[in-house]
Each structure stands twice: as C-alpha cells, then as structure tokens.
KEKE-3310 file (N, C-alpha, C; in steps of 0.2 Angstrom, whole numbers, plus 5000, padded with zeros to 4 digits):
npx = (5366:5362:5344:5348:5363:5361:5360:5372:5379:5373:5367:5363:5345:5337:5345:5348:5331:5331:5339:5331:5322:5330:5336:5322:5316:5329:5329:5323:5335:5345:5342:5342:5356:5364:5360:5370:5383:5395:5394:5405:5406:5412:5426:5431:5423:5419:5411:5407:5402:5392:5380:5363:5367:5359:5362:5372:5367:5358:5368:5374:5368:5369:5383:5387:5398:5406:5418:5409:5411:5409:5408:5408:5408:5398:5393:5381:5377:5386:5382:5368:5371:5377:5367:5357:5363:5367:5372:5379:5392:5400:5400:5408:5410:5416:5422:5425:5434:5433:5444:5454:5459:5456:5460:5471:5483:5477:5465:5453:5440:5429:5422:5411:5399:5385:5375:5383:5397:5395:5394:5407:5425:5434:5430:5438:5452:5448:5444:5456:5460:5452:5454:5468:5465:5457:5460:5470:5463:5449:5435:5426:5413:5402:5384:5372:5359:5354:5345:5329:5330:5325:5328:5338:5352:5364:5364:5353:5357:5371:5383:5386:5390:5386:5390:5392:5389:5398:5410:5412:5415:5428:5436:5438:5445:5457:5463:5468:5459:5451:5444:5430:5413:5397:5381:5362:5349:5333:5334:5346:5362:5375:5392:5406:5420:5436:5450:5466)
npy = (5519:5509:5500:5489:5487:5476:5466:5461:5465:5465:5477:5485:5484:5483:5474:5464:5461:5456:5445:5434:5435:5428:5416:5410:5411:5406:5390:5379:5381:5376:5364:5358:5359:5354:5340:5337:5338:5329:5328:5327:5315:5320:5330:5347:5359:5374:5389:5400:5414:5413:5423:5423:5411:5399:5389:5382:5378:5369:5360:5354:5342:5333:5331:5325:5323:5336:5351:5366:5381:5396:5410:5429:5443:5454:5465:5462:5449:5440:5443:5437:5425:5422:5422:5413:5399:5400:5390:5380:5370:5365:5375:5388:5407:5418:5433:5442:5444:5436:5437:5437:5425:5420:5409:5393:5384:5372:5368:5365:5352:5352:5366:5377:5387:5396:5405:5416:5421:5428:5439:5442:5450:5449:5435:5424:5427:5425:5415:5405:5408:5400:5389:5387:5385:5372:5356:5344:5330:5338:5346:5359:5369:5376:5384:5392:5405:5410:5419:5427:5428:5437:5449:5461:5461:5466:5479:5481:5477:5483:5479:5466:5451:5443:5427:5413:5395:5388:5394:5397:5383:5385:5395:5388:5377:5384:5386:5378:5367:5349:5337:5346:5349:5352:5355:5357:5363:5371:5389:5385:5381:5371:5370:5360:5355:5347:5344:5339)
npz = (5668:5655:5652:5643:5646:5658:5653:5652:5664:5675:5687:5701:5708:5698:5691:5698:5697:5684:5685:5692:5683:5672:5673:5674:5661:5651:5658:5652:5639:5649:5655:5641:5638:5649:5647:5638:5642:5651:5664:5679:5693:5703:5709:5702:5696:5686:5682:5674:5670:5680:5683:5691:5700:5700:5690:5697:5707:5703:5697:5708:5712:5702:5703:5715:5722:5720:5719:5718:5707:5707:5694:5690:5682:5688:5702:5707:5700:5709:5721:5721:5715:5727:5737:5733:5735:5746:5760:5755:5756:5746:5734:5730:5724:5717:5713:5696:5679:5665:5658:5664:5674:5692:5694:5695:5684:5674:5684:5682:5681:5674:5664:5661:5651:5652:5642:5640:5633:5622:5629:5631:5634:5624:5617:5609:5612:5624:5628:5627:5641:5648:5641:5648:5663:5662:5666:5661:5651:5654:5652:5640:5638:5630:5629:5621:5618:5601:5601:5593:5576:5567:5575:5578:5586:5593:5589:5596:5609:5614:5621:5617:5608:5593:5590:5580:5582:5574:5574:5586:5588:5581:5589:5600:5596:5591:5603:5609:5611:5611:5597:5597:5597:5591:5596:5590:5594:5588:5590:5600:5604:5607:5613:5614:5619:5622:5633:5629)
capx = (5366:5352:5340:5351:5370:5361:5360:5380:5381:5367:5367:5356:5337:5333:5350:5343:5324:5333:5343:5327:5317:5336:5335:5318:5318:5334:5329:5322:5342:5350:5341:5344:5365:5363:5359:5376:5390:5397:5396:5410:5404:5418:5431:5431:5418:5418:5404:5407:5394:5387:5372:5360:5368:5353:5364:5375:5360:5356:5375:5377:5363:5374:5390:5387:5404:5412:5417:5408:5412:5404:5411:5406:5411:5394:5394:5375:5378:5387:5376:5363:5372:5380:5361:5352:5366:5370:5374:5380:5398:5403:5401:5412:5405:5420:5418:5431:5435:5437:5450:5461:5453:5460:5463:5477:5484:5472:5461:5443:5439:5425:5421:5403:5398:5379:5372:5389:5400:5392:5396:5414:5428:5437:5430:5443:5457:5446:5445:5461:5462:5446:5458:5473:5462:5454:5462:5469:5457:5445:5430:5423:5406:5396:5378:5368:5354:5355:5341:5325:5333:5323:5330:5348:5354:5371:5361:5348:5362:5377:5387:5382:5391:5385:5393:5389:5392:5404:5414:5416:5422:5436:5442:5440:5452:5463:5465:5468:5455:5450:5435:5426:5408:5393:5374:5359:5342:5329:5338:5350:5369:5379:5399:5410:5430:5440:5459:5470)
capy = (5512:5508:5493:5484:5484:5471:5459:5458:5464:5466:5480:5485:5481:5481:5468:5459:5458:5451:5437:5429:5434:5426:5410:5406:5411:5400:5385:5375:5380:5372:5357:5354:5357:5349:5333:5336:5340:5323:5328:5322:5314:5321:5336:5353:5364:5381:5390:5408:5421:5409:5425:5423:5406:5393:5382:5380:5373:5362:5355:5351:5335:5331:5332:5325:5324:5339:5357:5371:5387:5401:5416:5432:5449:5456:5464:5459:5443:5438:5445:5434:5417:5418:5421:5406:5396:5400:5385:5375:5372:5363:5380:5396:5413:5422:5438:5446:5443:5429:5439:5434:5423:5420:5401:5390:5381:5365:5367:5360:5345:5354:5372:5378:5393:5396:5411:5422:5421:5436:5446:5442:5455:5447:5429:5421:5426:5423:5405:5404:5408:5394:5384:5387:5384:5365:5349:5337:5328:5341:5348:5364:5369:5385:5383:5399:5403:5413:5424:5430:5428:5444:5454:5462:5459:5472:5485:5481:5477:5485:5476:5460:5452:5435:5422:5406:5391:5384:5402:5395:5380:5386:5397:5381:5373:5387:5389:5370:5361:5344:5333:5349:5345:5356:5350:5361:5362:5376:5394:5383:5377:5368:5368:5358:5355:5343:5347:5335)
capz = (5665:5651:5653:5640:5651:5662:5650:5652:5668:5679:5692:5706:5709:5691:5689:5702:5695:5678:5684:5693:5675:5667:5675:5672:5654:5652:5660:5645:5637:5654:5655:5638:5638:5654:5642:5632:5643:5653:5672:5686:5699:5709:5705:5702:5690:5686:5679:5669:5669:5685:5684:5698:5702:5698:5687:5701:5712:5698:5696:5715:5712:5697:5703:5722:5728:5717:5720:5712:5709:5700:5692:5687:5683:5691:5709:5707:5701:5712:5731:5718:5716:5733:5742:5729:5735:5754:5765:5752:5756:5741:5734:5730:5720:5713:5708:5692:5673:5660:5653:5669:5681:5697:5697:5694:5677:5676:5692:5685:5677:5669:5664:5658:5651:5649:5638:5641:5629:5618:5633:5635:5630:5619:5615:5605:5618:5632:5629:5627:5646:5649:5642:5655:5668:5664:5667:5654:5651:5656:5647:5640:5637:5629:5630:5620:5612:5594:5601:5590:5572:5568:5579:5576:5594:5591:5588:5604:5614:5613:5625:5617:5601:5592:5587:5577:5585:5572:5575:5593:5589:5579:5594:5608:5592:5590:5609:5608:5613:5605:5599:5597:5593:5589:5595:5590:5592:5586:5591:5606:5604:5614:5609:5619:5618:5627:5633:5629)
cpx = (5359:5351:5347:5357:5368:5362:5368:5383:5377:5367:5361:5349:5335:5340:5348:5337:5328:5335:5338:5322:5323:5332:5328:5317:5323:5332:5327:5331:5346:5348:5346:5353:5366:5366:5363:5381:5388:5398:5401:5404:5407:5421:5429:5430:5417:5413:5403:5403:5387:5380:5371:5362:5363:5355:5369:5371:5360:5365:5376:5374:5369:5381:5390:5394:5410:5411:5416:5411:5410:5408:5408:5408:5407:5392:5386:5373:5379:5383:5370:5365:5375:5370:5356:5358:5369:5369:5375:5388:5403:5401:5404:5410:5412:5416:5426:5428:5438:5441:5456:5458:5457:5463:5470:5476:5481:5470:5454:5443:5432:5425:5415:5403:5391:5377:5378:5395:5399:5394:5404:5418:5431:5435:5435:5449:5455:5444:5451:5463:5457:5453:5466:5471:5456:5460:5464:5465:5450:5440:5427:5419:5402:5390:5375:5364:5356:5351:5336:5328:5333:5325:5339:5350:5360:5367:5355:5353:5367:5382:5388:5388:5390:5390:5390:5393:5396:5411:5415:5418:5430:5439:5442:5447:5458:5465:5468:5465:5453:5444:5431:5419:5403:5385:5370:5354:5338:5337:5344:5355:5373:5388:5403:5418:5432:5447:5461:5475)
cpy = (5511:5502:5486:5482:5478:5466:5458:5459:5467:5471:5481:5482:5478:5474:5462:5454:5451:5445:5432:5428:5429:5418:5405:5406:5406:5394:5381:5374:5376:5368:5355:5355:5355:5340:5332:5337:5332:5327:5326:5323:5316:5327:5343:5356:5370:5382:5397:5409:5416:5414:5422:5416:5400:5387:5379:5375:5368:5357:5352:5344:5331:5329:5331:5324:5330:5347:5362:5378:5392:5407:5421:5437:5455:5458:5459:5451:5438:5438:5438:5428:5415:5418:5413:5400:5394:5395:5380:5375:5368:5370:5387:5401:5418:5428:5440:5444:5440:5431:5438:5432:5419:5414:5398:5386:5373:5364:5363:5356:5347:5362:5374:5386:5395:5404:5417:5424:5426:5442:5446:5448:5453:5438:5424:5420:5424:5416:5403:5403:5402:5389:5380:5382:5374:5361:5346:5333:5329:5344:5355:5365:5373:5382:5390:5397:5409:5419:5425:5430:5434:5450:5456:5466:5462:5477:5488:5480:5478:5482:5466:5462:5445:5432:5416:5400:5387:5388:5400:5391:5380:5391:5391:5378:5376:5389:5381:5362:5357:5341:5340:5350:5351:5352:5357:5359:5368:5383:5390:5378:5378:5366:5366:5354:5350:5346:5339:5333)
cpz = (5662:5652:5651:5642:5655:5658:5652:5658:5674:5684:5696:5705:5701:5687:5692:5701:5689:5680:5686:5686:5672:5666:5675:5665:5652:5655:5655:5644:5643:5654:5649:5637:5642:5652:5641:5634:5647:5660:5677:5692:5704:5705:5704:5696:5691:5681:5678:5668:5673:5684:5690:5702:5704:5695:5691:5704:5711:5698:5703:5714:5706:5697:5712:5728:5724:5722:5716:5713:5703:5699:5687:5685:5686:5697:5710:5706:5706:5719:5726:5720:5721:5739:5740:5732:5744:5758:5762:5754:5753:5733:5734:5725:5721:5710:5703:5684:5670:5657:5658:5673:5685:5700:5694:5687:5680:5682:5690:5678:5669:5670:5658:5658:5649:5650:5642:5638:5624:5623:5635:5630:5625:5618:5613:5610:5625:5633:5627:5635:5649:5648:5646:5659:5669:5663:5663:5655:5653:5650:5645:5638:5635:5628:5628:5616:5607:5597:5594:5582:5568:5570:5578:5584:5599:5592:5596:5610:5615:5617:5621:5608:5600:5589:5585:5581:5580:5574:5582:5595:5584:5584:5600:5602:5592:5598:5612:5611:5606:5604:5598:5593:5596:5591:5593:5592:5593:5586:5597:5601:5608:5608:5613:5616:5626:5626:5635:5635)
residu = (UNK:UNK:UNK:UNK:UNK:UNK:UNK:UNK:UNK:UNK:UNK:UNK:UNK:UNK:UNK:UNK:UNK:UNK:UNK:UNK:UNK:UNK:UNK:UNK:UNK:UNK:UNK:UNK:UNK:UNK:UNK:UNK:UNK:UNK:UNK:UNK:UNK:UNK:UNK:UNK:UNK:UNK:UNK:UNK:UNK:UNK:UNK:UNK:UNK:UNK:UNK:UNK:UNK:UNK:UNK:UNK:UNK:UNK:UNK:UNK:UNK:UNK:UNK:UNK:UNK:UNK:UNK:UNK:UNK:UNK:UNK:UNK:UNK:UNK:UNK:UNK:UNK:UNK:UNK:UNK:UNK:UNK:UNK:UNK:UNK:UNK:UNK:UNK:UNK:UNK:UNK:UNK:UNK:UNK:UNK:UNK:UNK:UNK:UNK:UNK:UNK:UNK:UNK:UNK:UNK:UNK:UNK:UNK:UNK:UNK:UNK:UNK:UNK:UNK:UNK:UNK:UNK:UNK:UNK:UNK:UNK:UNK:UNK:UNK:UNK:UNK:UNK:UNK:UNK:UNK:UNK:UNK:UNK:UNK:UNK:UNK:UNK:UNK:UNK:UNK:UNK:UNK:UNK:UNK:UNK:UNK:UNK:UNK:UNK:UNK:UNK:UNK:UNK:UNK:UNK:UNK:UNK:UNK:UNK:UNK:UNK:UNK:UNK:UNK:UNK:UNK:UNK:UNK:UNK:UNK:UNK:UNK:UNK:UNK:UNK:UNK:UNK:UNK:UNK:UNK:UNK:UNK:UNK:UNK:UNK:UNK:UNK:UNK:UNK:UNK:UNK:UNK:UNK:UNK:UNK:UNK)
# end
C-alpha cells in the first residue's frame, strides 16, 4: 500500500499516525461546518468516514441526549474511533461501505460526512443510499475542503476524486433531498440537504 491509499483508507501504524495528523489538520474545517449543520438535542447521528473518531467526541457535547454512530470502511479507522471514544456509551463505530450500510430505512435524524466524499465509490449513487437511511425530516451534510488549488489532487491521489460543491448538491437533489444549500469559505464547503 502507497503512502497516498491512507488518505482513503488508512492502514496500519502509518494509518494510524495519519488520522491523529488528519484530525488536527481538519479541526479549523469541523469547527467551522459544525457552525452550519442544525444539531439534535436528542435522536440519532451517523457520521460517514467517522476517521480517528474526534468528531464524534465533539458531537456527543452537542447532541447531550442523542445516539452516535460512526462509520467507516477502515479496519484502522475504526480500532481508532472506537479507542478516542471508549466508555462513551452513547456511542457505536461501525465498520463497512456507504455503498451498503447496515442500517435501517430512516434510522438518524442527522447524517454528516466530513472530508469523505472524494473517497467514496460511487458518490452520486452513494448518496442515494445516505439518503435511505435519514429520517423525514432529517438532515444531510458534506463538509470538505477543495485542497491546495495548485495541486491536481487525482493525480497525487489516486483513490481520491473531487467534486465541486455545487456537483454535490445536485446529487443530494437528484437522490432527493431538499432545501439543498451551499456555504463556503476560502478552500471549505459545507453542502447540506434536507429529506422531506
């Protein structure tokens, strides 16, 4: 595996070192789509490409009587978000793929996805399946950053594909989410979808 797989899916020692580099590099971007998504006080949040499990931590103060659950497709990931998270027991760390994910039709109120959507298999179809799984009147949320403008991010990444965040909200629309609204700021965007 080359340095660059981890970005999508983290393995051993050196998957490991990353997610604790991810998570601080990314904190600026979670604060601020933190800001933009509408939190439940209660109910049940899932959180796609939970990574080392840090933005879970942060959601449990937010969300003081809800149930989280993180999900990844990373053995690593996952030994990661369930150790940053151990003896929380409004907490669950799923391991599989957002191309099938192992919950029920409308189980969470919210669903967050920070910096993972570039590494999904199929994006467009795979919020299709995001969208199975929230609640009427539940909420979706992609939080990424563009990366270095510079840099051609395909090429250095191969696992890795971008998208513009007006291009993800027309798959939250054509998966049929509503309301779908675009924030930026510098290289950070926050796309969030409601289900009717």
């Amino acid at each position: 595996m080359s340095f660059t797989d981890n970005f999508g899916n983290p393995k051993g020692i050196l998957g490991w070192i990353m997610l604790t580099s991810m998570d601080k590099e990314h904190l600026p971007m979670a604060t601020w789509g933190f800001g933009l998504i509408k939190m439940p006080q209660k109910g049940d949040i899932l959180d796609i490409g939970c990574g080392g499990g840090y933005n879970i931590k942060r959601m449990l103060s937010k969300c003081p009587e809800g149930r989280i659950v993180g999900f990844d497709v990373s053995d690593e990931s996952v030994k990661k978000a369930r150790a940053v998270n151990k003896g929380e027991n409004r907490v669950e760390i799923v391991q599989g793929s957002v191309a099938n994910m192992p919950f029920r039709d409308g189980e969470f109120d919210l669903v967050t996805a920070f910096e993972t959507v570039f590494f999904w298999p199929d994006t467009k179809e795979n919020i299709r399946e995001v969208f199975r799984v929230v609640k009427p009147g539940g909420q979706f949320a992609v939080i990424n950053n563009y990366g270095d403008p510079g840099i051609d991010w395909e090429k250095k990444v191969p696992c890795m594909k971008r998208y513009t965040a007006e291009t993800i909200r027309e798959f939250m629309e054509d998966a049929g989410f509503a309301e779908a609204d675009v924030s930026k700021k510098d290289n950070l965007f926050c796309v969030t979808g409601k289900k009717e």
